[in-house]
C-alpha angles and dihedrals in degrees: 000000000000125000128211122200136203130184134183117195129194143149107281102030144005130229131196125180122193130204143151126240095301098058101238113139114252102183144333143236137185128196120166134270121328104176104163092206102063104026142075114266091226086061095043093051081053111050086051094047078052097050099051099037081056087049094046095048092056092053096052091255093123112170091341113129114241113234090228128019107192107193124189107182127166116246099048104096105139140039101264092044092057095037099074082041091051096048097044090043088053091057087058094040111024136271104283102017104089119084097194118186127141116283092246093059087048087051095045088049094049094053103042118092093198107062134266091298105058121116099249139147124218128199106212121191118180129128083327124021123235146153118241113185138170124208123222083253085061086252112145129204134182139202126199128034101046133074111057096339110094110229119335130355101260091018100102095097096045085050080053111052087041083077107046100107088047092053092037090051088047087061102046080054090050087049106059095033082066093037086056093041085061101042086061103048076047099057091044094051091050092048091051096036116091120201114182098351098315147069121287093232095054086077119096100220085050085051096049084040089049083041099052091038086054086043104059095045102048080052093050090040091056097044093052087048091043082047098051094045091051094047092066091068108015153050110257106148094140091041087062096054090054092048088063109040092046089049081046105046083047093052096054089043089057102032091063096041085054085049091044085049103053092050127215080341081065090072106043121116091224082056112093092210091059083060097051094054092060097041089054087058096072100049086078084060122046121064092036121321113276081245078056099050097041095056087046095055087045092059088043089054096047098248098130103088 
């Protein structure tokens, strides 16, 4: 039997309807946003690839290969943006089998009751809102989205949060960079500074403090690293919560033993620890609270309930 596929790809989720020859659904699938315009195409390849292996399993397709996959996605407006798509799409489905537009085009054929060619206008709202619209000459015209907005109307919280394990990654590497800045003004004050006729750094408690301070932020250094290697290819949002509290909680450690260290010149503004120490603060902050990353590792690890 042959099996027909359509997809409909946005920025916050992915469908995907499945039916024979005589275009009755046979069964659905979902997979998650595959806005060509602000994700990888890799991704995007995937969570198509998502969307119509769950349709075709409901349908009792199972691996079977559809004999057309007809694909509408946002961000694909114009021919080079759909040609590397269209490419990448035809080595998951076959060579001949994709039919590839913009979401917006696929939108404007299925509603309207007169052919492709028939002058129509379409209102689209999604994750944005926009017009999509075609003349009685084939020329085309859109409002909303464009001009000085960035991606869809209504869309600026969703192009956020997309980039939350970046920024978050980004921190924890702020974090123990600082932490390791001030383990090395550290190092050099304890090596100039004399307390009772000898070098701060001669005394045991000073060399444990200078080791644990080196400890934790070569930890926190190497999970952030592990983090950011695993995130190319995987999903480790809760992986990256922890990245950043455990480079933050580290930071702040070692930026108050460096403080405590240095002394009352510690806590001079002409001092760069001192600096660094306040710097450090706001690391705990910014990017969601550690409280905030934790609960949300918690969600993404299934320990709500």
């Amino acid at each position: 039997m042959g099996l027909y596929v359509g997809i409909d790809g946005g920025g916050t989720r992915t469908r995907a309807v499945v039916a024979g020859a005589d275009l009755v659904p046979l069964g659905r699938g979902a997979s998650g946003p595959a806005n060509a315009a602000t994700r990888p195409l890799p991704r995007v390849v995937e969570t198509v690839q998502e969307a119509a292996a769950d349709a075709l399993a409901a349908a009792g397709g199972g691996d079977g290969e559809p004999s057309r996959v007809a694909i509408g996605l946002a961000g694909i407006d114009s021919i080079h943006d759909r040609r590397p798509l269209l490419v990448a799409l035809e080595s998951v489905f076959g060579v001949g089998r994709v039919l590839l537009t913009s979401d917006a085009r696929a939108a404007l054929a299925g509603a309207s009751r007169d052919g492709l060619d028939a002058p129509a206008v379409v209102l689209i709202a999604g994750t944005g809102a926009i017009a999509f619209g075609q003349g009685r000459d084939g020329a085309t015209a859109r409002a909303g989205g464009y001009g000085s907005v960035i991606g869809d109307e209504g869309s600026g919280f969703a192009q956020l949060a997309r980039h939350f394990a970046s920024e978050r990654l980004v921190l924890a590497a702020q974090a123990y960079a600082g932490a390791q800045r001030a383990l090395d003004l550290t190092i050099e004050w304890c090596r100039a500074r004399e307390t009772f006729g000898r070098a701060l750094i001669r005394h045991q408690i000073v060399q444990h403090t200078l080791t644990e301070m080196a400890r934790r932020t070569d930890v926190a250094r190497s999970y952030a690293h592990d983090v950011a290697r695993r995130s190319l290819t995987d999903d480790v949002s809760a992986q990256v919560c922890f990245a950043k509290n455990t480079a933050v909680e580290a930071g702040q450690w070692i930026v108050d033993q460096a403080v405590q260290l240095h002394g009352g010149m510690g806590y001079m503004r002409e001092s760069e620890v001192e600096r660094q120490y306040r710097d450090m603060r706001i690391l705990g902050i910014g990017g969601g609270t550690s409280e905030i990353l934790t609960g949300l590792a918690a969600k993404r690890l299934g320990y709500t309930s």
